[in-house]
N, C-alpha and C positions, 0 to 999 in steps of 0.2 A: 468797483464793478458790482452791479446788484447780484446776490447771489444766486437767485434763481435763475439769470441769464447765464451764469459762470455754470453750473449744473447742466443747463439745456445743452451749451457749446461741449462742457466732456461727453455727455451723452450720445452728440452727433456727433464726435471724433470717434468714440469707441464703435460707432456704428458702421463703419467702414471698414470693407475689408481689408483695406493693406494697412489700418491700425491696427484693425487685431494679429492680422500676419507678425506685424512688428513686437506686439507683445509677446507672441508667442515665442519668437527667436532669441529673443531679451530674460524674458521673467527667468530670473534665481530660482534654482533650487533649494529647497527646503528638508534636507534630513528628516529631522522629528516630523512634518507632516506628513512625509509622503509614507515612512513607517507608520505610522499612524491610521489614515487612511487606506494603505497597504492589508494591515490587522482586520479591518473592518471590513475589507473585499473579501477577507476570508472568516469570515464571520468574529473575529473574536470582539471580546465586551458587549456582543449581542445578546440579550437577558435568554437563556434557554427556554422561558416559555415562549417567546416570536418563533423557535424555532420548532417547537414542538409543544403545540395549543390545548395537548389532551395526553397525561402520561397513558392513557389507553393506547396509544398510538406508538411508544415503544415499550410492551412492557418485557420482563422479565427473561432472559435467553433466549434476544429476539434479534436478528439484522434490519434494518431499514436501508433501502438504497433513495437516493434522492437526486433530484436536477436544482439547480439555483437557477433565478431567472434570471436573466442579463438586467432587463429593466427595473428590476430589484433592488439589485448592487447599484444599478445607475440611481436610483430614490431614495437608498441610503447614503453615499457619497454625497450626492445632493442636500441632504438636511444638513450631513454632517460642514457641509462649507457655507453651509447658510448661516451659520454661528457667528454671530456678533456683523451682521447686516444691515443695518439700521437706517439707510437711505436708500434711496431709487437707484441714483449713482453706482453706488459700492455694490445692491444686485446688477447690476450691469453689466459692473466688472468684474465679477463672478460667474456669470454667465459666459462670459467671453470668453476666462480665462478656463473653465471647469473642466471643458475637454482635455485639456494639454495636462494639469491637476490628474483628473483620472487616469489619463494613461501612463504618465508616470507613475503614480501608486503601482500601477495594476502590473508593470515591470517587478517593479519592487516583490510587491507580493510573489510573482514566481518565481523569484530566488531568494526568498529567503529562508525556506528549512534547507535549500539546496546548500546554501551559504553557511549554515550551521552545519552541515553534515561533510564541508567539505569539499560539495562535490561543483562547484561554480564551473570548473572546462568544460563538464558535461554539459551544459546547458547550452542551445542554440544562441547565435550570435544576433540574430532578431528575431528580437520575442513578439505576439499578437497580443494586445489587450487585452486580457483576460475576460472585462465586460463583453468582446465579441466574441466569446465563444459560449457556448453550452457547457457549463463547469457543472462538476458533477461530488456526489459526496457518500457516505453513508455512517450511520449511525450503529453502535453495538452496543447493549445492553447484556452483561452478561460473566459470571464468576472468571472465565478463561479471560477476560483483561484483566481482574484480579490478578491469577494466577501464572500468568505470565506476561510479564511487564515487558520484555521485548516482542511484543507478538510482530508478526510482518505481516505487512501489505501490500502485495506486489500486484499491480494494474500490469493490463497489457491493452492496446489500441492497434485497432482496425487500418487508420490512415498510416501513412507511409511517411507522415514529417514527423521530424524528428522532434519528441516530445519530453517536458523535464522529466527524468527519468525516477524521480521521487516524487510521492502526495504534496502537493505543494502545503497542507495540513494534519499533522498527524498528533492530537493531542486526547489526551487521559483528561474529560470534563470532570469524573471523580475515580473511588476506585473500581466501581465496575462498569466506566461510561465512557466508549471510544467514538475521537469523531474525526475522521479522515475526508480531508477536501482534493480531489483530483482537478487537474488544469483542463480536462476533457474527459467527455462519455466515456467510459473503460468499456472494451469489448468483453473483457473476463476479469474479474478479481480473485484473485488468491492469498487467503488468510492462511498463515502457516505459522507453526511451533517457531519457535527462537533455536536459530542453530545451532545453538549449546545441550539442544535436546539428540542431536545425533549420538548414537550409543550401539553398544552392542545389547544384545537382546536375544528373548525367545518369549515363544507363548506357552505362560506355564499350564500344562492342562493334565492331568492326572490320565494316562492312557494305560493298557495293558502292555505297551512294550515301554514306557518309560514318561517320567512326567511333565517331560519338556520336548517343544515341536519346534523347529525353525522351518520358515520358506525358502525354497529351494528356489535360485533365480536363475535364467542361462546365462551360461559366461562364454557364447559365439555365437555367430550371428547379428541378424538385423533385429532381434530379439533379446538381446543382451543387457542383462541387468532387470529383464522383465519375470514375473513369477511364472515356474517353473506351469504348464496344463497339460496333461493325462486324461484324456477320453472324459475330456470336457471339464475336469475338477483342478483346482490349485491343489498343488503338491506340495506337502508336509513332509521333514525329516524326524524321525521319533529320536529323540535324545537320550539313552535313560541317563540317570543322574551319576551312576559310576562311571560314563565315558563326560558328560562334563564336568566331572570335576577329582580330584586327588588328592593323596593325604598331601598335609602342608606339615612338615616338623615341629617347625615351633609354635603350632597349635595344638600338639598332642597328638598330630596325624588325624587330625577332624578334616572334613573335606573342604577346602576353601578354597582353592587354589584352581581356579580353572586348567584342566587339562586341553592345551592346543592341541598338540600333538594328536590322541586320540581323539578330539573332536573331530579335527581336520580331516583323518581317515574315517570316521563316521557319515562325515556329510560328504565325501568322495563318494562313498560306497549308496549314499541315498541318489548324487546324482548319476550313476550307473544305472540303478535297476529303474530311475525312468525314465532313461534313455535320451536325457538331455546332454549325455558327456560325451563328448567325442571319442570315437575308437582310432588308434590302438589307444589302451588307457598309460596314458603318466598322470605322476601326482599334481596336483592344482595347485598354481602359484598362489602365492601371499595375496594377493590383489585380490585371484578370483575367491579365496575362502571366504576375505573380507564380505566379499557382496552378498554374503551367503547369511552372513550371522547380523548383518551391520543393520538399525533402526532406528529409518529418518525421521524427521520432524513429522509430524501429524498434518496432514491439511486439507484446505475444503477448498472447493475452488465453483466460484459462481458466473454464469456465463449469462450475457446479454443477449437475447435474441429479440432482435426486431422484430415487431408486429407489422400485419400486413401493410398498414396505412404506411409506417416509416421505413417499407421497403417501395412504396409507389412513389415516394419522397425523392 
């Protein structure tokens, strides 16, 4: 059979819909590919200057928020299956098959730092293509990824379906270079200290009643756990340094040794006179002293507000 006729007849089979249907319900999967392609829907092995054209553009303790394009991913995908093409044919059948190819990737890719982490049951039992959505990302430049190698990034979203509940990208490009891929637009992102950073604490500040001040937080009410406001100012407890701390013996009676006890009554008698303590007075449990002295993680929290056009939307 001449060959050129053999070519024209695959061409006009592949050109029918219920051939393609059939490929589609047939074609093998492929592991290494679709991990592969999977990496690339979320950027990785993409050279950093494609994605950032001008180091002007993030420089130095700086955030960048960004959107991916969908038709982006779909022209990357695309070159990348155009590899070792070499006939009219073989595009053909690349063409045909490229859809069913992407969306398998694009599965892939949203589970797999979930996958690594774990957390696979969370995840929706059907997933959307990730090229159909509006993927979202952003970029940090800046010593705090240095300095804290677990930092978190917690996304939260607007819509009501149920969303991978982790960056479906969360990687350290060097030591001070983060780059986090989101499955959708975050309504709010919150960058926070690594929980390891919970601690007790005060502020040390040199006062005339003592050198150390804690925030006083209420412990009832719908305000609980909130800092302590007196005729409009946050309220301060003065510490001085003989009620935090006691002689320790086997330091020679040097003061090392945090005193609870009088603390506890210290910071009692702070939330008395402003009136955040409930009368009659008893002594404040373990828990509520705790909220009193206890200092969370650090964090920022950045919030999306839609402009007017993508509320006419």
């Amino acid at each position: 059979m001449n060959t050129d006729i053999g070519i024209t007849r695959i061409k006009n089979i592949l050109q029918h819909q219920a051939a393609q249907h059939l490929l589609h319900d047939v074609a093998a999967t492929d592991d290494t590919v679709d991990k592969w392609l999977a990496r690339l829907i979320l950027l990785g092995d993409v050279p950093f200057h494609d994605l950032i054209a001008d180091t002007r553009l993030l420089p130095q303790n700086a955030i960048r928020f960004f959107y991916v394009d969908p038709s982006w991913l779909y022209a990357l995908i695309d070159g990348a299956l155009s590899i070792g093409t070499n006939t009219s044919a073989e595009a053909l059948f690349t063409a045909v098959m490229a859809e069913s190819v992407r969306d398998r990737s694009s599965v892939v890719a949203d589970k797999m730092r979930a996958r690594l982490l774990g957390m696979d049951g969370m995840l929706t039992t059907e997933m959307e293509p990730l090229q159909d959505n509006l993927v979202a990302g952003l970029l940090m430049r800046s010593e705090v990824v240095r300095s804290f190698p677990g930092l978190k990034i917690i996304p939260t979203y607007s819509s009501n379906r149920i969303i991978n509940p982790v960056p479906l990208r969360y990687e350290t490009l060097s030591d001070d270079l983060l780059l986090v891929i989101f499955p959708a637009v975050p309504q709010s992102v919150k960058i926070q200290q690594p929980p390891q950073g919970l601690q007790f604490g005060f502020i040390d500040k040199a006062t005339a009643t003592g050198p150390f001040q804690a925030r006083l937080r209420n412990i009832s009410g719908p305000t609980t756990g909130m800092q302590v406001v007196k005729d409009g100012e946050k309220v301060l407890a003065n510490i001085p340094s003989d009620t935090l701390f006691r002689p320790d013996a086997s330091n020679g009676d040097k003061k090392y040794v945090v005193d609870i006890s009088t603390l506890k009554s210290t910071i009692q008698a702070s939330l008395q006179a402003s009136g955040a303590y409930p009368q009659p007075v008893e002594p404040i449990s373990a828990s509520q002293f705790v909220m009193q002295i206890i200092n969370t993680p650090e964090e920022a929290i950045f919030v999306n507000t839609p402009t007017k056009e993508e509320h006419e939307q």
